[in-house]
VOGU-3710 file (C-alpha; in Angstrom, 3 decimals, decimal comma):
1> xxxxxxxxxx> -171,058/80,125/139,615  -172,831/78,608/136,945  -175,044/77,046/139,419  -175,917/79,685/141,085  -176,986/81,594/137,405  -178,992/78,360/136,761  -180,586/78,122/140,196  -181,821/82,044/140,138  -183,143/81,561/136,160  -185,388/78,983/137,459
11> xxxxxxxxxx> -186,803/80,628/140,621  -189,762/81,481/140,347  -191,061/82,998/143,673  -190,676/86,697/142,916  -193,059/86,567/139,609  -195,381/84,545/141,894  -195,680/87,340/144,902  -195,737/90,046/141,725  -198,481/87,849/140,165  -200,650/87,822/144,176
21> xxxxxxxxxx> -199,783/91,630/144,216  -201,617/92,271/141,303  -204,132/90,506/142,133  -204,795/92,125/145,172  -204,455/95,423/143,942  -206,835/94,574/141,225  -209,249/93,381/143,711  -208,676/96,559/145,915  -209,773/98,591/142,750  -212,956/96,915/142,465
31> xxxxxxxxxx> -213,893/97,097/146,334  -213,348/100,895/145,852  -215,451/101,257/142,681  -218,017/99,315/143,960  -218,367/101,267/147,804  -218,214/104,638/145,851  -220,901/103,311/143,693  -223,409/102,333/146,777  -222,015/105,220/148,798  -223,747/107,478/146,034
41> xxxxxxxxxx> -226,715/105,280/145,380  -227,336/105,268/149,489  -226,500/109,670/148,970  -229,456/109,768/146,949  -231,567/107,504/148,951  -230,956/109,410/152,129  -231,201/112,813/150,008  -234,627/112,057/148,508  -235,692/110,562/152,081  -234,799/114,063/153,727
51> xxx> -236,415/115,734/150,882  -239,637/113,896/151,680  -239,796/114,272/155,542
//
């Protein structure tokens, strides 16, 4: 039994897919901020090009 304790102390796989998770989701955060940043920039590009015609 011992063994087993000793073996599941050491594993470290789960903080590892916790550690890509974040990561991802981090990165997914990012994407969004930056799309919603150009999506407005290209709004008022578009708006001001409409405006103008």
């Amino acid at each position: 039994m011992s063994k087993i304790f000793a073996r599941f102390v050491r594993d470290e796989s789960g903080a590892t897919a916790i550690e890509y998770g974040l990561i991802a989701a981090l990165i997914a955060v990012v994407v969004i901020t930056a799309l919603t940043n150009i999506g407005t920039s290209l709004n008022t590009t578009f708006q001001s090009v409409a405006d103008k015609l």
